[in-house]
N, C-alpha and C positions, 0 to 999 in steps of 0.2 A: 504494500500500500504506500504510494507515495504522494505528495501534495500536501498543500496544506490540510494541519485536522479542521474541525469543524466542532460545533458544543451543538445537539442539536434538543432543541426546547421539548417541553412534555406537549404542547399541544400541536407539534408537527407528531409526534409519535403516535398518540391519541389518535388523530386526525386518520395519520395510515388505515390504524385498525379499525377504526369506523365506515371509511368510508366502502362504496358498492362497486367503486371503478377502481380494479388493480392497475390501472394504466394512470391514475393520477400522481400527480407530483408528491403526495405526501406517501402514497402505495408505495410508490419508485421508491421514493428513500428509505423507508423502512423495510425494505426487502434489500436494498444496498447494504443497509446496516447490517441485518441478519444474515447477512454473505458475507460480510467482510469487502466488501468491495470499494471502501475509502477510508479513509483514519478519520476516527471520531474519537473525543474526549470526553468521557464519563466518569460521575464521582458516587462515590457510594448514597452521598444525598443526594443526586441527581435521580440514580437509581430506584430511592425510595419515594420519591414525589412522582414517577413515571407511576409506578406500584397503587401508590394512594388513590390517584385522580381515575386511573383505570379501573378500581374496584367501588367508586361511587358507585351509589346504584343507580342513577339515571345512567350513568354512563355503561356499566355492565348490564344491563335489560338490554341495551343498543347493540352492543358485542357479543354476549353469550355465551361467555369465556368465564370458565370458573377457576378462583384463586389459584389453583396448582396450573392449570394453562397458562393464565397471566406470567405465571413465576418462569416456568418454561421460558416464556417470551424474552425477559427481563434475563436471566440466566445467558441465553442465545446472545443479546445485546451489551452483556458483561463481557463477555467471550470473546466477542469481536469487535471491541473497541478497545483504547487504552483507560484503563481504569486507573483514577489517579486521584491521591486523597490532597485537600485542600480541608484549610483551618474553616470549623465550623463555626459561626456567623452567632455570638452573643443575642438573645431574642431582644436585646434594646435595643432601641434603632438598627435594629434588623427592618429592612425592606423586602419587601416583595421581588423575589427574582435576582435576589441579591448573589446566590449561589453559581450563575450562569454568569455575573464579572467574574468571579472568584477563583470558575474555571477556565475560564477564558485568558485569567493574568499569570495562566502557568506556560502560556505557549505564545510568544508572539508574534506568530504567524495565524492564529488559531479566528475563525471565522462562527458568527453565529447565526444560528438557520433555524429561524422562525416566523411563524402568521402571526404572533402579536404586534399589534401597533403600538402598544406604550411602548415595550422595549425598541421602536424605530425613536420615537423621540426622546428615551433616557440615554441614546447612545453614548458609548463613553469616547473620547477622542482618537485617533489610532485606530478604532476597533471596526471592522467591516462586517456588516448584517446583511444577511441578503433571505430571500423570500424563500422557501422549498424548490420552484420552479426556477428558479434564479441559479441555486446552485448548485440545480444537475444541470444545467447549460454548462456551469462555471465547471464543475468536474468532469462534462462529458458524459454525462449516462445516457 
């Protein structure tokens, strides 16, 4: 795997499993992830907030995927990413998605690949964000 990694957000992952078209931009990715097919930066609390949001129950009635599947998944996406621990974030002014700079300040080359809009306007300086569809152009899938 070579290029630059990527941090990639829980609601491009989400997004994957949810949706009905294997052929979409957040499908694509998440099937790149689960093959190994680019370098992606994962932390163990990354891991665990992919985990949580997945087993809401609105969100698993959508899916249909029962916790040991989930884990499977999560498991699969540990595996084939670089898992890489980063100082966890005191709940004081702890922010929302504060974990996603946090991995991001471990590689400075490292890109972040999400459908949130707040995180397009919290960007942090230096740091390049691009959409799902943006960067599998950007890596070529």
């Amino acid at each position: 795997m070579r290029g630059r990694p990527a941090v990639i957000d829980t609601n491009v992952v989400v997004s994957g499993i949810l949706t009905a078209r294997p052929e979409s931009p957040t499908a694509t990715l998440l099937d790149a992830m689960l093959n190994g097919r680019f370098r992606y930066l994962i932390s163990v609390e990354l891991l665990a907030e992919y985990r949580e949001v997945l087993l809401r129950s609105k969100i698993s009635r959508r899916h249909g995927l029962s916790p040991s599947e989930v884990d499977i998944i999560l498991t699969d996406l540990a595996a084939n990413g670089a898992v890489i621990e980063v100082e966890p974030e005191g709940a004081a002014g702890r922010k929302e998605d504060d974990h996603l700079w946090r991995i991001l300040s471990t590689d400075a080359s490292a890109v972040l690949v999400t459908g949130d809009l707040k995180l397009f306007k919290r960007r942090v300086e230096g740091r390049e964000i691009l959409r799902p569809r943006e960067f599998l152009e950007f890596i070529k899938l």
